[in-house]
C-alpha positions as CSV (number, residue, x, y, z in Angstrom):
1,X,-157.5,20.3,168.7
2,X,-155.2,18.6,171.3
3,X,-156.7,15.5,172.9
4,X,-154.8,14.0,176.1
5,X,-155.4,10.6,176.7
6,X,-154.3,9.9,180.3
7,X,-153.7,6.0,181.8
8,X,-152.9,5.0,184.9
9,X,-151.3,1.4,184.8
10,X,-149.9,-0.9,187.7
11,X,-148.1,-4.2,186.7
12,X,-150.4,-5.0,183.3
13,X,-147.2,-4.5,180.6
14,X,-148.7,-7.1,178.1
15,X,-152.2,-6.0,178.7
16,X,-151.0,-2.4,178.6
17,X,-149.4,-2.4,175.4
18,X,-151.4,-5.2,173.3
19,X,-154.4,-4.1,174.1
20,X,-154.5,-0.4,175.5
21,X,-152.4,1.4,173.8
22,X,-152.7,-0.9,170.3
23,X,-156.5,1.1,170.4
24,X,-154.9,4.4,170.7
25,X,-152.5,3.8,168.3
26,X,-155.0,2.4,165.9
27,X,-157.2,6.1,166.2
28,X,-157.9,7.7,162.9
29,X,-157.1,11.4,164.4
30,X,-153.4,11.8,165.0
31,X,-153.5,14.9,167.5
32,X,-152.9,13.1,170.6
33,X,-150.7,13.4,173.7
34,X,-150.3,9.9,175.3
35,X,-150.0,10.1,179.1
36,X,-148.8,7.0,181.2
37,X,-148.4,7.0,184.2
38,X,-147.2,3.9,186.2
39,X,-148.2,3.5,190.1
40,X,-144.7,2.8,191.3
41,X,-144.4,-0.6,188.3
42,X,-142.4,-3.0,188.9
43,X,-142.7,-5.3,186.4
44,X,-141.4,-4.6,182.9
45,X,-143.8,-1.8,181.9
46,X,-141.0,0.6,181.7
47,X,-139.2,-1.4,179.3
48,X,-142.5,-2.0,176.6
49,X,-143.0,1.7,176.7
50,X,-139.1,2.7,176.3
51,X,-139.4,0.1,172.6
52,X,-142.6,2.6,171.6
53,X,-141.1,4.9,168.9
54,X,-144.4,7.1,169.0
55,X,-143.2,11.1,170.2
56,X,-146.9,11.5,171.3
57,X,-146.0,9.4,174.2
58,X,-145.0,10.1,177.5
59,X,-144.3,7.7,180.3
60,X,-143.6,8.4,183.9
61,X,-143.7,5.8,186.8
62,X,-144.2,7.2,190.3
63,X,-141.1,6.0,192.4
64,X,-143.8,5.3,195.6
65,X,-147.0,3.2,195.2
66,X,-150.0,5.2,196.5
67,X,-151.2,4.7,199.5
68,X,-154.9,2.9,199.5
69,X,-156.9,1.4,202.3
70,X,-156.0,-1.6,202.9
71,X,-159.8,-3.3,203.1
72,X,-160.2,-4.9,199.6
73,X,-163.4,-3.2,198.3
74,X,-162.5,-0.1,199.5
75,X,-158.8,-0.3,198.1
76,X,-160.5,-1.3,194.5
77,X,-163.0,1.9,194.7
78,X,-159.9,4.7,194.6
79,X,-156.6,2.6,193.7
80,X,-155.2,4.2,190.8
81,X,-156.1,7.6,192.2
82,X,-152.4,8.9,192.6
83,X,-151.4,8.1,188.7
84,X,-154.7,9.2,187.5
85,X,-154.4,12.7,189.1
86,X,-150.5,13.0,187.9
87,X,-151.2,12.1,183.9
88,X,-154.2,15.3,184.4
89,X,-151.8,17.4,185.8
90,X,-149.7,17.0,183.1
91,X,-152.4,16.8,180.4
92,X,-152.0,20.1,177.8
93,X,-154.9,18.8,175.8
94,X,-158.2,20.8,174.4
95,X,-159.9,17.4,175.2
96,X,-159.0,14.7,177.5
97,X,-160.0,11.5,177.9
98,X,-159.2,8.2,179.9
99,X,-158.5,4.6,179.2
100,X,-158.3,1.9,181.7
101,X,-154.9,-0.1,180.9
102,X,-156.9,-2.8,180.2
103,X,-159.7,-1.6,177.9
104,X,-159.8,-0.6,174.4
105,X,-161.1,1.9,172.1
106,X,-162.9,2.0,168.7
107,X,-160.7,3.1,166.3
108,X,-162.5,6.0,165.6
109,X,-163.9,7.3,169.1
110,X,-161.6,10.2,169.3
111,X,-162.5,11.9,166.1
112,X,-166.5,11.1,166.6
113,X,-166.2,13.2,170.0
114,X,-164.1,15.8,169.0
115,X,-166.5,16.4,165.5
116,X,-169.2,16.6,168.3
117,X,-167.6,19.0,170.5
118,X,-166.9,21.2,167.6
119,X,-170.8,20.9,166.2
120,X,-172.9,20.4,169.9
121,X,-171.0,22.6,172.6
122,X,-170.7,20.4,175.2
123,X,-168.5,20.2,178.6
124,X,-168.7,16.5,178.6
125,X,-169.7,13.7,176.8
126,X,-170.8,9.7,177.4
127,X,-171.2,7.0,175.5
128,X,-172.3,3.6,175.5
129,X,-169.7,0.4,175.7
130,X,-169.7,-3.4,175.8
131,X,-169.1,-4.4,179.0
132,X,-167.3,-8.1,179.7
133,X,-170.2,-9.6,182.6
134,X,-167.8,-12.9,183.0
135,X,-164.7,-14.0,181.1
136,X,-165.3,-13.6,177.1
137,X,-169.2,-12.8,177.2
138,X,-170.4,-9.3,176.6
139,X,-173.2,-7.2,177.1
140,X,-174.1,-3.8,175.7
141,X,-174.1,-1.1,178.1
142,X,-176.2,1.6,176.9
143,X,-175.2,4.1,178.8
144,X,-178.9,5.5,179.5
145,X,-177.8,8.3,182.0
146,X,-174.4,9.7,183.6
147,X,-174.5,7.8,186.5
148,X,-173.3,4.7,188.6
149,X,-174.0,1.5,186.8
150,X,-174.4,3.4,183.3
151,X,-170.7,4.9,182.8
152,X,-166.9,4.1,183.1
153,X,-163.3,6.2,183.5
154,X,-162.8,5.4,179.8
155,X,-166.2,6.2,178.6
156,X,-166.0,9.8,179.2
157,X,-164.6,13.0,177.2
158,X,-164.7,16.7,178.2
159,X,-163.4,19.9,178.2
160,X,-159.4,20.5,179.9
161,X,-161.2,22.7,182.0
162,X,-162.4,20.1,184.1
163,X,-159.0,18.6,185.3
164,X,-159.2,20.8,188.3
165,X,-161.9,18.6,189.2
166,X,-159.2,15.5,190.2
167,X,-160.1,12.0,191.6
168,X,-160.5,12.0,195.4
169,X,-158.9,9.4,197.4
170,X,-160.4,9.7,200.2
171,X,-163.7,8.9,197.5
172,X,-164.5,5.2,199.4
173,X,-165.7,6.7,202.6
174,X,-168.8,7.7,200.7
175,X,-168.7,4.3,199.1
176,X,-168.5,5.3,196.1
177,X,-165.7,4.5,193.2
178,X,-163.5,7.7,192.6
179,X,-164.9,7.8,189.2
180,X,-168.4,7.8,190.2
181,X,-167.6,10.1,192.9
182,X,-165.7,12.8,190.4
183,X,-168.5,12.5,188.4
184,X,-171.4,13.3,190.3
185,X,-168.8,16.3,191.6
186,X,-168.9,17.7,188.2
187,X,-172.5,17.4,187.6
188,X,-173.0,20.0,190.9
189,X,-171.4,22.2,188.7
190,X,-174.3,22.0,186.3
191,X,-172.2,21.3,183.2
192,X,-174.0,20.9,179.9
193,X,-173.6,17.3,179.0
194,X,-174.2,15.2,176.1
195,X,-175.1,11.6,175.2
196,X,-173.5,10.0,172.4
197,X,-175.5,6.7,171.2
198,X,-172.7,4.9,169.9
199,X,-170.6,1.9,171.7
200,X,-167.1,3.0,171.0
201,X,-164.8,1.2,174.1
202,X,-164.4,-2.4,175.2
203,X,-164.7,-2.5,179.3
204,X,-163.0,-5.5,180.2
205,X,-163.3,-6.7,183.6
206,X,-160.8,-6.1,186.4
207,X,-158.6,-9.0,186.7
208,X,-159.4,-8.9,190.7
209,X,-162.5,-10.1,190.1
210,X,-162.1,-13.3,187.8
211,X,-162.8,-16.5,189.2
212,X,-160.2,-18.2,190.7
């Protein structure tokens, strides 16, 4: 089966393609589509992607940023919600999945979920990752339950039929992060969800909250 991977990026080119996309590339199953999408970039993103030779990847930058609240905590709980909803709009995948442009995979994440798509019917799986607490120290999330504080964007994998459920924007006036907030939208719909035991992503933190 198709799996879409979709990534929303703003301004992380280096991070983007040394890191992110190095993990994708590095995947032992080869059926991917490769969604980027840039939140209006203005730094030399476009130009990395354009020196990919890889057909499996697509890159679109929106020509407007989105627009986010302007209070800092509530801006970081839903910016990113504009690209995010574009790459699953254009996702053709069986399968899709996320990844944060500055995370990685395991190189073998995407064939361990599909196998267990294909053997356990599930709408969704989760998975447990190592999660960077301060700068190069990590700690094992185990991912105990789907749920805030226990799961990530990029530690998720489902079904295509749940990209009509998109990221809300308006997801911070709950106080919530919009992928906490899609999430617990998709459990009200009482999908069957799975647990897989295995760490397979890197969660690095957001560069807005190192120490200056």
């Amino acid at each position: 089966p198709l799996v879409s991977i979709c990534i929303a990026t703003y301004n992380r080119g280096p991070l983007l393609v040394e890191r992110c996309l190095a993990s994708v590339f590095e995947q032992d199953y080869a059926n991917l589509e490769i969604i980027v999408v840039g939140d209006c970039c203005t730094d030399n993103t476009a130009e990395r992607l354009a020196a990919i030779r890889d057909p499996r990847l697509k890159f679109i930058n929106l020509p407007e940023r989105g627009r986010y609240p302007e209070r800092p905590e509530w801006r970081w709980m839903v910016a990113g919600t504009i690209p995010v909803n574009h790459a699953l709009e254009l996702a053709r995948g069986d399968f899709i999945t996320h990844l944060d442009d500055d995370d990685r995979y395991a190189p073998d994440r995407i064939r361990q979920l599909v196998t267990i798509m294909q053997q356990q019917p599930a709408d969704l799986i989760f998975h447990p990752f190592w999660q960077e607490y301060v700068p190069d120290k990590w700690r094992l999330n185990q991912a105990e339950r789907l749920s805030s504080g226990f799961v990530t964007t990029s530690s998720i994998f489902y079904h295509r039929w749940l990209a009509r459920i998109p990221w809300d924007i308006n997801a911070y006036k709950t106080r919530e992060p919009g992928d906490i907030n899609r999430i617990r939208k998709l459990k009200h719909l009482g999908i069957i969800v799975r647990r897989h035991p295995r760490p397979m992503l890197w969660h690095y933190r957001e560069r807005n909250q190192l120490p200056r």
